[in-house]
BAKOLVEX-132107 format. One line per 2 residues: number of its first residue (from 1); their letters; for each residue x, y, z of C-alpha. Coordinates in pm, 1 decimal, m for minus. Layout:
N
NUM> a> X Y Z | ...
end
This chain:
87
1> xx> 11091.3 7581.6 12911.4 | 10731.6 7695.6 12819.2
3> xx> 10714.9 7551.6 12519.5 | 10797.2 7209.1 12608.2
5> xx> 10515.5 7300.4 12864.5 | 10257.5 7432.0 12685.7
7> xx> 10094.4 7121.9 12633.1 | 10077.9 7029.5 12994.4
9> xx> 9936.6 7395.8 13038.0 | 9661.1 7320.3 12812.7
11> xx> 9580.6 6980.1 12960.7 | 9431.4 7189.0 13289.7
13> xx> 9176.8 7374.0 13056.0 | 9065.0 6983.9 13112.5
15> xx> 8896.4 7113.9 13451.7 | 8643.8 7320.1 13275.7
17> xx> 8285.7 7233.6 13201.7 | 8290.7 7294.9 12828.0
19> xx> 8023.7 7217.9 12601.3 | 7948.4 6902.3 12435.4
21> xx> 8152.3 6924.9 12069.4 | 8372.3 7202.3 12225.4
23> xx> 8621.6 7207.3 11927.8 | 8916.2 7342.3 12092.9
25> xx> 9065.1 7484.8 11721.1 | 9193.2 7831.7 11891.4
27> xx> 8917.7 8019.6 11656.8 | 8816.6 8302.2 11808.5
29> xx> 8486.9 8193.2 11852.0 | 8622.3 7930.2 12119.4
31> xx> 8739.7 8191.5 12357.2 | 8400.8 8323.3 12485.6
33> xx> 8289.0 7972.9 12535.8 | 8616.6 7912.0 12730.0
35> xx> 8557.2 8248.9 12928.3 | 8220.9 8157.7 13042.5
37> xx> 8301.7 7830.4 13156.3 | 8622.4 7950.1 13342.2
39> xx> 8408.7 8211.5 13514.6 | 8166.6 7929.2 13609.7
41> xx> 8432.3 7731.6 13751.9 | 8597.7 8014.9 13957.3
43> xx> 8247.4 8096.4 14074.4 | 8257.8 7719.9 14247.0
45> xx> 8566.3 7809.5 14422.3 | 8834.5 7647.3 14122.1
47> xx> 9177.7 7694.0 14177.1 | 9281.0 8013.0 13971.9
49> xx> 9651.2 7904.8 13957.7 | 9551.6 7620.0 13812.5
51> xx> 9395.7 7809.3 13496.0 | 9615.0 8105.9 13501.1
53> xx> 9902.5 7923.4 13245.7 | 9629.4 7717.3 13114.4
55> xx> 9439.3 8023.3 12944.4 | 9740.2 8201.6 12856.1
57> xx> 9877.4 7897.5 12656.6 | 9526.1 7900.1 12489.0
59> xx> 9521.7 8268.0 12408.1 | 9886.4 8283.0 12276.8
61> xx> 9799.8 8006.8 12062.1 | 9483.3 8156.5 11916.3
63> xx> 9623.6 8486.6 11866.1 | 9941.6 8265.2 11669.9
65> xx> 9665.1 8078.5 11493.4 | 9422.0 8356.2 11393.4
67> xx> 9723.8 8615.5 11313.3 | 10030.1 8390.6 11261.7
69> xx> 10314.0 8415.9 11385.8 | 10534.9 8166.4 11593.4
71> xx> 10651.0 8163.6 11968.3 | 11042.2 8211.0 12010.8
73> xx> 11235.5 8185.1 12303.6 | 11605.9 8394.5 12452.2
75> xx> 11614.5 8121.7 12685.2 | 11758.6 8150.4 13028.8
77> xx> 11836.4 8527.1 13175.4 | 11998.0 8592.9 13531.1
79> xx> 11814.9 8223.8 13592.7 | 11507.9 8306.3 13462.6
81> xx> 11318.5 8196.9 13123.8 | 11246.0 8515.5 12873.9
83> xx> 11057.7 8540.4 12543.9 | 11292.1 8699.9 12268.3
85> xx> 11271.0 9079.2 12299.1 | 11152.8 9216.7 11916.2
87> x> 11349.6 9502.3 11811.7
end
């Protein structure tokens, strides 16, 4: 389930050459830093896969943090995990 994986996801933002004091608080003022260093490592050849889940965990959780909110989950659908549908 992702949330049980989210901080495994965020672990491979680990890859990234961030800047000394990089306070990873989910502010929005991180996410340009974290841009420009995931550019920088994609530019060296990085493995995209490897951030893809990474940066999305990051986002959702800034957008959660700046906004508020909370992440809920439907669970399992025809085998496949889904994020509760708002109605």
């Amino acid at each position: 389930m992702w949330l049980d994986e989210i901080g495994i996801e965020l672990s491979k933002l680990g890859v990234l050459a961030l800047p000394e004091g990089f306070a990873d608080d989910y502010s929005p003022g991180t996410l340009p830093v974290l841009e420009t260093a995931a550019i920088a490592y994609l530019e060296q050849g990085g493995n995209t896969d490897l951030l893809v889940r990474g940066l999305g965990a990051y986002l959702g959780e800034a957008v959660l943090y700046t906004a508020g909110g909370r992440w809920e989950w439907a669970g399992c659908v025809d085998g496949v995990e889904r994020p509760r549908e708002r109605g």
